[in-house]
C-alpha positions in Angstrom: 118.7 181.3 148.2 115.4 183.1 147.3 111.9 183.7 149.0 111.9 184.6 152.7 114.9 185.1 155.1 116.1 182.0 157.6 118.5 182.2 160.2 119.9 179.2 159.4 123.0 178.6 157.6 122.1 175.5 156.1 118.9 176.5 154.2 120.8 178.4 152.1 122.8 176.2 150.5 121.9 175.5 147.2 119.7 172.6 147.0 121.2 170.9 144.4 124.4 170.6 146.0 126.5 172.7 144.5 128.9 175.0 145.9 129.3 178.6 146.6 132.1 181.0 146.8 133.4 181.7 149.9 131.1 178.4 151.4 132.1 174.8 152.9 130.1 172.7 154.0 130.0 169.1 155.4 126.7 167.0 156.3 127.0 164.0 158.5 125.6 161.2 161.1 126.6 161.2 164.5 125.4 159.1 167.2 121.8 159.3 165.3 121.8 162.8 164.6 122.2 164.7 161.6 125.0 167.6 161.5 125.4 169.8 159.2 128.7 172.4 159.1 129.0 175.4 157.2 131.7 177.6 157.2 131.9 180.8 155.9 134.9 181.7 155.1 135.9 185.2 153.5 134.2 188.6 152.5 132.7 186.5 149.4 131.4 183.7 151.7 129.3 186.7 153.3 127.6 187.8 150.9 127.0 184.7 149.1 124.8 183.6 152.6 124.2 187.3 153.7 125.7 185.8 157.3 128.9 187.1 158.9 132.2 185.1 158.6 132.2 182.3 160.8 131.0 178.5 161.2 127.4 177.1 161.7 126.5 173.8 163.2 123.3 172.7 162.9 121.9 169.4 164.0 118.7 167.5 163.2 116.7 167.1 166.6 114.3 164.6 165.3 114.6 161.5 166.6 115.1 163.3 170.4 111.6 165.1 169.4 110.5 161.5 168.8 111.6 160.4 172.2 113.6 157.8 170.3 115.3 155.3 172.9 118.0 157.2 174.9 117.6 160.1 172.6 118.2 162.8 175.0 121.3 161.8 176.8 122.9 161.3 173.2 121.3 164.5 171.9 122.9 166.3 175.2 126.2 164.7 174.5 126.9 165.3 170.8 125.4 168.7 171.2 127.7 169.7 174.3 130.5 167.8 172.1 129.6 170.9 169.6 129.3 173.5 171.8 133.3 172.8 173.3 133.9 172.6 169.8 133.5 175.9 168.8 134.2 177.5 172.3 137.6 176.2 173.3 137.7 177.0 177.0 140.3 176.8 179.8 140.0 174.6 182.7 139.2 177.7 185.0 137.6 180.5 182.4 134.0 182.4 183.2 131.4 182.4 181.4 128.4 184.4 180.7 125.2 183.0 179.6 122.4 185.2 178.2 119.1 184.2 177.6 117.4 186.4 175.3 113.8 186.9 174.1 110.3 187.3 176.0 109.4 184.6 178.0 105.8 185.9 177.7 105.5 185.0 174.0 106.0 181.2 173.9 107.7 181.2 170.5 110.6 183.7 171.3 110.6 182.1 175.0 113.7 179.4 173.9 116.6 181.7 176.0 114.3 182.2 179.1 113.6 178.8 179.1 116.9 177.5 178.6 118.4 179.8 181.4 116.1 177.7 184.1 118.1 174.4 183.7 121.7 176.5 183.2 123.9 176.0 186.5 125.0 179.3 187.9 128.3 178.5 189.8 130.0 181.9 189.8 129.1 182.4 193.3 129.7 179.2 194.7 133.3 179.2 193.2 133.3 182.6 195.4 132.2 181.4 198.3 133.0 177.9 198.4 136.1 177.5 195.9 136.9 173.9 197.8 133.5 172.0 197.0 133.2 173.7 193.5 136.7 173.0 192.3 135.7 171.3 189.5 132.9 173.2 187.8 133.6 176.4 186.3 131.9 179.7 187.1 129.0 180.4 185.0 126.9 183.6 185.5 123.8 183.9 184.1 121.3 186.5 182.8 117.7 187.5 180.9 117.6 190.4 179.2 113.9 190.7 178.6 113.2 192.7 175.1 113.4 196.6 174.5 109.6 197.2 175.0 109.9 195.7 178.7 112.8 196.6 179.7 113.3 200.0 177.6 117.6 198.6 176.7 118.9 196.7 173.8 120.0 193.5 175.2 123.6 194.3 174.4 123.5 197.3 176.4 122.5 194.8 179.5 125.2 192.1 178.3 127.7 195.1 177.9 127.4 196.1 181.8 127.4 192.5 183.1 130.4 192.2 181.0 132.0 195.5 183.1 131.0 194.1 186.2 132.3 190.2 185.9 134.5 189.8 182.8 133.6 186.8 181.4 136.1 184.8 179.3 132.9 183.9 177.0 129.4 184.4 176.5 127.1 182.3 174.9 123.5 183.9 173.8 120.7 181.4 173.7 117.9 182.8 171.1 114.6 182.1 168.9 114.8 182.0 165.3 113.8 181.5 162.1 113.2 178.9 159.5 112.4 179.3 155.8 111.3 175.6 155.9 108.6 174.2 158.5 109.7 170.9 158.4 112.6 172.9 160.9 110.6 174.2 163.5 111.6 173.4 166.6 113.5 170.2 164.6 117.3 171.7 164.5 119.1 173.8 166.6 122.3 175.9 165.7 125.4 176.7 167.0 127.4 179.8 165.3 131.1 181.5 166.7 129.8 184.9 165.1 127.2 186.0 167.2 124.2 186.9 166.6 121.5 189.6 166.0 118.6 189.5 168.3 115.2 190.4 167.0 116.7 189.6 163.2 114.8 186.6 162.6 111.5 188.4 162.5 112.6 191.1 160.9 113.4 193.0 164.1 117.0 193.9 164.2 119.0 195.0 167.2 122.5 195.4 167.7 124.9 193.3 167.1 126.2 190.1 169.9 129.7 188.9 169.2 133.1 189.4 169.5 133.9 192.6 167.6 131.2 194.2 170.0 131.8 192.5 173.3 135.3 192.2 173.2 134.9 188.1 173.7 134.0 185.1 172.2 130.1 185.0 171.3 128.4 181.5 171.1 125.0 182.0 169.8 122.8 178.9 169.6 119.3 178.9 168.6 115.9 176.6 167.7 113.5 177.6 165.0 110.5 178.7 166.3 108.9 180.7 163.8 108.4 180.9 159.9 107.9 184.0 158.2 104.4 183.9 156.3 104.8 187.6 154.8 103.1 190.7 155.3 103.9 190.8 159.0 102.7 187.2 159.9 104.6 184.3 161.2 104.3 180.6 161.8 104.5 178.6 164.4 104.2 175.0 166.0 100.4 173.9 167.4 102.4 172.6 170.5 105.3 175.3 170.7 104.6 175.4 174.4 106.1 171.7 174.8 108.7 172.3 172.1 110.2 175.5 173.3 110.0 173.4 176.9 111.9 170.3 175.6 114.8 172.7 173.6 115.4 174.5 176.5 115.8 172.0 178.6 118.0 170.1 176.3 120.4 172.9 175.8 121.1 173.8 179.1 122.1 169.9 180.1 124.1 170.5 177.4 125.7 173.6 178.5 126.3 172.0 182.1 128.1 169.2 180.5 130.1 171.1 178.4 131.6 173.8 181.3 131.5 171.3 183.8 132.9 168.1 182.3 132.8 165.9 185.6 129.4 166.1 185.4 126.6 163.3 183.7 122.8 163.6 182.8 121.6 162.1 186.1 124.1 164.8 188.1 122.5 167.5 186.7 119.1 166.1 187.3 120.0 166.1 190.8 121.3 169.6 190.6 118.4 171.6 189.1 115.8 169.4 190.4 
C-alpha cells in the first residue's frame, strides 16, 4: 500500500493476503488467464484503496503477449465475457466509446489505438436499420488531451452525450503500474469511471456516472511506471504493445455489443 501510486486495484492489496475493510477480492483461472476481482465496497473500502466505490477486474495478458496457441481469440472472449459483465446492456441500447489520451506519445496512445478497430454502427442503424438489425449502435470518439485540443475530455464527452444520448460509455485509457512486471501485461476493467491524466500524476475531471449521468466503463493497460521526481517508465517495445492491446480490446468491444459476431467477422469488418 506504500511507495508510488498504481492505478490498479489489485496492487494494493496487501501482499500477504490479508484483508482490508471495506475490500473483497477473488483471484482466479479462466480459459488460461488470470483474473483478479476487487470490489470496493463502502466509504471504508475507499479509503483503504484510495479508489472510488466500485469493482475492478483485472486480468493477466501474458500468455496472449506470448502468442500462446489461440491466445487471442480466448483473450478476446473472456475479456468481452468481462466487459458484459460489468455493463449489462439491452438488446437495442447506444453506446459511446471514448478513446482518450495522445496518440502522439506512444505510451498514453492505448484509447487512440483502440478506437481504430472499434465498429461504429450508430449510423448504419440510421440509415440502414434492416441490414444492421443485429449490431447495436456504437458511436465513437477521441478526445485528444487539453494542451491540443485546449478542453478537458469530459467537457468533449459531455457534448457528445447532449447530442446522441448514449445508454453507456466506455473510456479506453493509459495507466499506471507500481510493478513493471505489469506493463502492458494486465488490463482493467472498473464500473466507476475513471480520472484521465491521474495515473501520471495529471488529474482531470472526473468520467463516470455521477458526472455523466450514465454508466462509465473505464478499461485500461499499464503503460507507464512512475520512477519519481517527474520521470516514468516504460516498455523498450511499447510501440507493439500499445498496438497489440488496442487491438485486442476493441475485438473485444465488438463482441461484446454485437454478440452475433466472431473473431474472423470482425476481421472482415475493420480490415
Amino acid at each position: 500500500m506504500h511507495g508510488f501510486r498504481t492505478d490498479l486495484a489489485a496492487e494494493d492489496l496487501p501482499q500477504d493476503g490479508g484483508t482490508l475493510p471495506g475490500i473483497t477480492s477473488e483471484t482466479q483461472e479462466q480459459d488460461g488467464f488470470q483474473t483478479t476481482c476487487v470490489r470496493i465496497l463502502n466509504n471504508e473500502g475507499e479509503k483503504s484503496l484510495c479508489k472510488p466505490i466500485g469493482t475492478y477486474i483485472t486480468m493477466d495478458l501474458e500468455s496472449f503477449f506470448r502468442r500462446d496457441e489461440d491466445s487471442f481469440p480466448k483473450a478476446v472472449s473472456l475479456l468481452a465475457r468481462q466487459i458484459t459483465h460489468l455493463l449489462p446492456l439491452a438488446e437495442q441500447d447506444s453506446i459511446l466509446v471514448a478513446g482518450l489520451g495522445n496518440p502522439a506519445i506512444t505510451p498514453d496512445a492505448i484509447g487512440p489505438e483502440t478506437t481504430r478497430y472499434t465498429l461504429a454502427t450508430r449510423h448504419l442503424k440510421q440509415h440502414m436499420p434492416e441490414d444492421f438489425a443485429a449490431f447495436r449502435p456504437v458511436s465513437i470518439c477521441q478526445t485528444g488531451v487539453l494542451g491540443t485540443t485546449g478542453m478537458e475530455s469530459s467537457e468533449l464527452i459531455a457534448a457528445i452525450c447532449k447530442s446522441s444520448a448514449p445508454c453507456a460509455i466506455v473510456v479506453i485509457d493509459a495507466l499506471a503500474a507500481r510493478s513493471s512486471e505489469k506493463l502492458c501485461r494486465t488490463v482493467q476493467l472498473t464500473d466507476s469511471g475513471i480520472v484521465p491524466g491521474s495515473g501520471v500524476g495529471n488529474d482531470r475531471a472526473e468520467l463516470s456516472r455521477k458526472t455523466l449521468g450514465v454508466p462509465v466503463l473505464a478499461i485500461g493497460v499499464p503503460t507507464v511506471v512512475d520512477a519519481g521526481e517527474g520521470l516514468v517508465v516504460t516498455p523498450r517495445d511499447i510501440d507493439k504493445y500499445v498496438k497489440d492491446a488496442g487491438k485486442l480490446i476493441a475485438y473485444a468491444l465488438n463482441i461484446a455489443f454485437h454478440p452475433a459476431l466472431s473473431v474472423s467477422d470482425v476481421d472482415m469488418f475493420v480490415g
